[in-house]
C-alpha positions in Angstrom: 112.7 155.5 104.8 111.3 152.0 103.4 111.0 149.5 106.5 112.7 146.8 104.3 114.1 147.3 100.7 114.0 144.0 98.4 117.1 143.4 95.9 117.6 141.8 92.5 120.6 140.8 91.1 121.0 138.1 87.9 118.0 139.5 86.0 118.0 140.4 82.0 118.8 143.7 80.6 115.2 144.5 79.4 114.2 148.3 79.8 110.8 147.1 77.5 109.6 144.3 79.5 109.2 143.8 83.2 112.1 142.6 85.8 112.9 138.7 84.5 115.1 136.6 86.6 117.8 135.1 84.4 117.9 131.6 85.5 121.8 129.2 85.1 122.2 126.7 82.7 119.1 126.3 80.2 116.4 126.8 82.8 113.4 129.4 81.8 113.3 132.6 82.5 111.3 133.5 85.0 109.2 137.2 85.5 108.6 138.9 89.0 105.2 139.5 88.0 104.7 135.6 87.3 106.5 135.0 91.5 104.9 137.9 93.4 103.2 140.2 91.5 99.9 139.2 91.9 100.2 139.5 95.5 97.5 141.8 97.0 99.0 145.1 97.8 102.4 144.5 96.0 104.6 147.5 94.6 108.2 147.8 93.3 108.1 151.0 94.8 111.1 149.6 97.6 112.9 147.6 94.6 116.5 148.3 93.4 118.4 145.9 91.5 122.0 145.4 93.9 124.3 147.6 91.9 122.3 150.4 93.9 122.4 149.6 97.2 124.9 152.7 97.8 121.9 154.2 97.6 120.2 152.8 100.2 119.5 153.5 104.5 120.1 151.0 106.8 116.8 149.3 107.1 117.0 145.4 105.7 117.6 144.2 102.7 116.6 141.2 100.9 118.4 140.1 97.5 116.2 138.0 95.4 116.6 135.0 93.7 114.5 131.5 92.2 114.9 128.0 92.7 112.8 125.3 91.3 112.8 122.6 94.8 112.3 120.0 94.2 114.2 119.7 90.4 116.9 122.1 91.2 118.8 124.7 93.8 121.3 126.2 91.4 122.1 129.5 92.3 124.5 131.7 90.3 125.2 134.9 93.1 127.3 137.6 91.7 130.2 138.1 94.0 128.4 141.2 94.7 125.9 139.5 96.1 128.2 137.2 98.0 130.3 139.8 99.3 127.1 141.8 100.8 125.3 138.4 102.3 129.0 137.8 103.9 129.6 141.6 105.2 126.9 143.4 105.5 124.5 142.9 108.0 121.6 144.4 107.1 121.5 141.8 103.6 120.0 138.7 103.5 119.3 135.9 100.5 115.4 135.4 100.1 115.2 132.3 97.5 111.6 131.7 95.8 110.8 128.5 95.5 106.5 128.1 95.3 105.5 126.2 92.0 105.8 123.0 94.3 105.4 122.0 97.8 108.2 119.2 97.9 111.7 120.8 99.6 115.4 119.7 98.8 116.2 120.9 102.3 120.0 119.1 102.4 120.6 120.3 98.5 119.5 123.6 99.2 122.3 123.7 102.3 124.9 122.2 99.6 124.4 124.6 97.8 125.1 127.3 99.6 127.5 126.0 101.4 129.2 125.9 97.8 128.8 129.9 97.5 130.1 129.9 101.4 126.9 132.3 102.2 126.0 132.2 106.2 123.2 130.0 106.7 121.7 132.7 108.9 121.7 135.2 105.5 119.1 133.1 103.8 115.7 132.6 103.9 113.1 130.4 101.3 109.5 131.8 100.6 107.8 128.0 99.7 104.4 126.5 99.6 105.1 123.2 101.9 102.4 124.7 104.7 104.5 122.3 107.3 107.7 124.6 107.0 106.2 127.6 108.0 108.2 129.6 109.9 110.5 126.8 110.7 114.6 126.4 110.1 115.4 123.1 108.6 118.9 122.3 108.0 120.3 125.6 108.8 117.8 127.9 106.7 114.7 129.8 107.7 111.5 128.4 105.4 108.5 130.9 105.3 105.3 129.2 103.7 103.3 131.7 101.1 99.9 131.0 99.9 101.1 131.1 96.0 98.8 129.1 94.4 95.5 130.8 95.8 96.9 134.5 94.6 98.1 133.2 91.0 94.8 131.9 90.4 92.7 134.5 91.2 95.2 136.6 89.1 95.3 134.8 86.4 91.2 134.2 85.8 90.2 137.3 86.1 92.8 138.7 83.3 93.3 136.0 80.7 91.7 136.3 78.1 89.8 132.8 77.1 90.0 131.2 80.6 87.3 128.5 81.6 84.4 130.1 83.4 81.1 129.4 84.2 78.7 132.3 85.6 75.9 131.9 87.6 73.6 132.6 84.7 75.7 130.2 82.4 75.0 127.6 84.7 72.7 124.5 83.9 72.9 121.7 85.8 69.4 120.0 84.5 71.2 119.1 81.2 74.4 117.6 82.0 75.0 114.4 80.7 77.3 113.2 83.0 77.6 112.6 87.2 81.9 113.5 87.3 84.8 115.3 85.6 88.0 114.1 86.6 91.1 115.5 84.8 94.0 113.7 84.8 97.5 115.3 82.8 101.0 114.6 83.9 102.1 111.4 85.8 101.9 111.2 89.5 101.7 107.9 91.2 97.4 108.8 93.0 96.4 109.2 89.4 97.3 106.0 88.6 95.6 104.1 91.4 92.4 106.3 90.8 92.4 105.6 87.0 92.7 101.8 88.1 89.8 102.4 90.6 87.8 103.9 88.0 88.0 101.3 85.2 87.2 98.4 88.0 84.2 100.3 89.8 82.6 100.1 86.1 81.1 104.1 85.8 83.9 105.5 83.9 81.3 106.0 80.9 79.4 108.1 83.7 82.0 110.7 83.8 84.2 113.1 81.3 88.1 111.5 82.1 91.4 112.8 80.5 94.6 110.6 81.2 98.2 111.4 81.1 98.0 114.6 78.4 99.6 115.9 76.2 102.1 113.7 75.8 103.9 111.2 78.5 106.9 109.3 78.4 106.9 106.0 77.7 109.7 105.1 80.6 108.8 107.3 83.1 105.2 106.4 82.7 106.0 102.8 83.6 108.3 103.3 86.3 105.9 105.3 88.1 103.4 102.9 87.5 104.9 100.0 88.9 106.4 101.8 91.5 105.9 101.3 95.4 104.4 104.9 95.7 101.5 103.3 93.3 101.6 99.9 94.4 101.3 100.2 98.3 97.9 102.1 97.3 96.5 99.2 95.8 95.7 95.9 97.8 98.1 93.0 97.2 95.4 90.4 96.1 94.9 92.7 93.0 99.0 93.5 91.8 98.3 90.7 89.1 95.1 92.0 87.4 96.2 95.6 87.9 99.4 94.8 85.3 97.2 93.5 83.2 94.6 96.4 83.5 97.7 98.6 83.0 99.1 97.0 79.7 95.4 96.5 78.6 93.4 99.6 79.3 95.6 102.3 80.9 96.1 104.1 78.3 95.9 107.7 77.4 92.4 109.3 77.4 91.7 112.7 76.1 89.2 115.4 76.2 89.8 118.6 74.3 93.5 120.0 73.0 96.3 121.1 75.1 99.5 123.2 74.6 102.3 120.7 74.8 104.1 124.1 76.1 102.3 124.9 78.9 102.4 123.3 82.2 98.8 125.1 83.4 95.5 124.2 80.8 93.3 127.4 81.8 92.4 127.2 77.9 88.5 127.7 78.0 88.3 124.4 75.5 87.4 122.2 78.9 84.5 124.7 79.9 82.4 122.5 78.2 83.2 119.3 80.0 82.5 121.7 83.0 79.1 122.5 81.9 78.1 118.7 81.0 78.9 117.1 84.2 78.1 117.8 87.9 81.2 117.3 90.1 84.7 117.1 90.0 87.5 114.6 91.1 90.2 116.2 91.4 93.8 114.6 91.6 96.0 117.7 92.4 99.5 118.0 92.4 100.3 116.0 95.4 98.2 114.1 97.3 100.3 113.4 100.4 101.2 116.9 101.1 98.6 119.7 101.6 98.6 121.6 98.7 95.8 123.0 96.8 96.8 124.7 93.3 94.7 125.7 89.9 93.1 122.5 89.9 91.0 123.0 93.0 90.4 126.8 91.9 89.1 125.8 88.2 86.8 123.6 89.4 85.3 126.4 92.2 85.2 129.0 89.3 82.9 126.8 87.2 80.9 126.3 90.2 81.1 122.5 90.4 81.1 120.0 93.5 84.6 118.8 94.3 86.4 116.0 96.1 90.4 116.1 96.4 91.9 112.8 96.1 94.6 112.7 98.9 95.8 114.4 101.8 92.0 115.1 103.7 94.0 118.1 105.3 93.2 119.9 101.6 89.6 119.9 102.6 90.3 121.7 106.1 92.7 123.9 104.7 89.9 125.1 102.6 87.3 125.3 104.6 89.7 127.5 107.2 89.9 130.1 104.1 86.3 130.0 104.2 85.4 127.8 101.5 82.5 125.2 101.3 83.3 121.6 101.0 81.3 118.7 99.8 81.8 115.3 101.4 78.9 114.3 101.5 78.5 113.8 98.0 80.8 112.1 97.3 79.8 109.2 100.0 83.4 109.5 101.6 85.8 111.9 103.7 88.9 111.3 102.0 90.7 109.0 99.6 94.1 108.3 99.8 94.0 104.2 98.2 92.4 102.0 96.0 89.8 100.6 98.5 88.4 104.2 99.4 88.3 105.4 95.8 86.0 102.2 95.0 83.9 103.8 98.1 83.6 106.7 96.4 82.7 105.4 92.9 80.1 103.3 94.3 78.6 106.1 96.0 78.3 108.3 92.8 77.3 105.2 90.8 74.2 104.5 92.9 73.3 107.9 93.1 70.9 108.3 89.9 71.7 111.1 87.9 68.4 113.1 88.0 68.6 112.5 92.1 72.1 114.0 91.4 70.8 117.1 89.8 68.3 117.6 92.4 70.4 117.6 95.0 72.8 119.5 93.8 70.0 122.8 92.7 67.9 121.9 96.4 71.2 122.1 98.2 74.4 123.1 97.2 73.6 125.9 94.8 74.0 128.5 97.5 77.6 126.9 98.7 78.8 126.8 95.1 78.1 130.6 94.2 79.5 131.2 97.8 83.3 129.6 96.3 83.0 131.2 93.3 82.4 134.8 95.2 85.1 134.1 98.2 87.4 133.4 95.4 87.4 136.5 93.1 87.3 138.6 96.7 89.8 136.6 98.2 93.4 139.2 99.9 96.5 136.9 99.7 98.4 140.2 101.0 102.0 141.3 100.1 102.6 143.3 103.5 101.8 140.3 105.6 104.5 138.3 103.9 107.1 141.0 104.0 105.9 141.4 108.0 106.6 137.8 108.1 110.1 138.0 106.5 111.1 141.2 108.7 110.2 138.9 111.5 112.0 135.7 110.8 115.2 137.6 110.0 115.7 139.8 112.8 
């Protein structure tokens, strides 16, 4: 007897391939292995798809499904699925939902309600580390360490990821003090780009800008919204229009798949290897999430600051990773007048001072990542503990 048995229900018919949710309308499909996988410890040995469940003891049951929070909560439940979550007690809805942190809690209880499943049937594995084992607007919210376990995953099995070994590296003959990569549009990359070009060092670093290819409209809203404005002081609104018609415009380093969302191509290794620290903008910087772009940068053994959310930093160093304030100048950045801190830190910091630093000091700490990351357990039977737990 399994102590829980886990469900899936709209899924392809592919004997050949692995399990692949079928997601409504024109949404991509989406494979197990890609969700949960990777997780430490995982097994399909307690999977069924729900036509089965005859088959099955009492223990619990949890029926699968994806959502995309926050672009979309569209579920499509057979009526098999809605007649078990309504009748059966031992069955409950577990919604993935950890490619972002952002929730659509009052969407997510729409849509339910829409299916008329029982609020107390349903449960969300996410990555928002403030819903942890919380119930917001009628649902239970579990938080799962997604990003960490993908990564990990993914570089040490694809095939031409970006990685630099301790013997690759060479920190004596970088030519530049930063790397700071910068793709899709999100309102802190903007301000930090505007930083950068007004602090006067942005030929000291390796900066890519709104890659592969943005739109025009969506660019400019973002950039002239209040999420972007508020971050930089009111005495400069006027030049930074002009900065952004002028100068803001996209940068590029080496070539990207317009297809794919993740660039773990090893075409950026060598920006890596000719520069000394990284900036990173990840995904959100109010929230505290940390996703590839933290990882890349600890797997070719640079120096990093996250622009953002300071809470990043802790959350890191609680996993038991080495941080690295201190050069950088600052202890967090989350507006216009702290990133010009920062800058000014790095740019009267000579180069070769840099470098010496960096091989007196930090060596040790930055072999230390790269080692705590490819040993690193994100365990599968702690999160099914945890969903046993909040359920019953």
């Amino acid at each position: 007897m399994s102590n829980c048995y886990f469900l899936v229900d709209n899924i392809l018919q592919s004997p050949y391939s692995g399990i692949t949710f079928d997601l409504p309308g024109e949404k991509n499909h989406r494979p197990l292995d890609l969700i949960l996988g990777h997780f430490d410890g995982f097994t399909y040995e307690n999977f069924y798809h729900v036509n089965q469940i005859e088959l099955l003891d009492d223990a619990p049951k949890y029926i699968l499904n994806v959502i995309h929070m926050p672009e979309w909560v569209d579920i499509e439940p057979s009526a098999k699925t809605i007649e078990l979550l309504k009748n059966d007690p031992t069955v409950f809805y577990c919604l993935i939902s950890v490619t972002e942190c952002r929730l659509r809690t009052a969407q997510l209880r729409a849509e339910i309600d829409k299916h008329g499943i029982p609020y107390s049937k349903v449960l969300v594995l996410c990555c928002d580390v403030e819903a942890h084992n919380k119930t917001l607007d009628g649902i239970k919210y579990i938080t799962v360490n997604y990003w960490e376990s993908v990564s990990i995953h993914q570089h040490k099995t694809l095939p031409n990821v970006a990685i630099t070994t301790p013997q690759e590296l060479d920190i004596d003959n970088a030519s530049k003090k930063f790397l700071c990569l910068n793709r899709n549009i999100k309102p802190h990359r903007i301000w930090l780009m505007y930083s950068l070009l007004k602090s006067g060092i942005y030929d000291q670093g390796h900066v890519s800008y709104n890659l592969p290819a943005i739109d025009k409209t969506e660019y400019n809203e973002c950039a002239k919204s209040i999420h972007t404005i508020k971050r930089i002081p009111q005495q400069l609104h006027a030049d930074y229009k002009m900065t952004l018609l002028r100068e803001m415009y996209t940068r590029k380093l080496d070539e990207l798949d317009k297809q794919q969302v993740i660039n773990y191509g090893d075409s950026i290794k060598q920006y890596y290897n000719d520069s000394l620290l990284s900036v990173i903008t990840e995904s959100d910087s109010t929230k505290n999430f940390i996703t590839e772009k933290t990882y890349k940068a600890i797997m070719n053994l640079h120096p990093f600051f996250i622009i953002g959310n300071p809470e990043q930093h802790s959350l890191l160093r609680a996993r038991g990773y080495e941080t690295f304030e201190d050069l950088f100048g600052v202890d967090c950045v989350v507006d216009y007048t702290q990133a010009m801190q920062m800058w000014k830190h790095i740019n009267n910091t000579d180069i070769d001072i840099l470098k010496r630093q960096i091989k007196e000091k930090y060596i040790d700490k930055l072999l230390h990542n790269q080692r705590l990351f490819l040993s690193r357990k994100v365990s599968w039977n702690k999160i099914v503990e945890n969903i046993i737990e909040i359920t019953h």
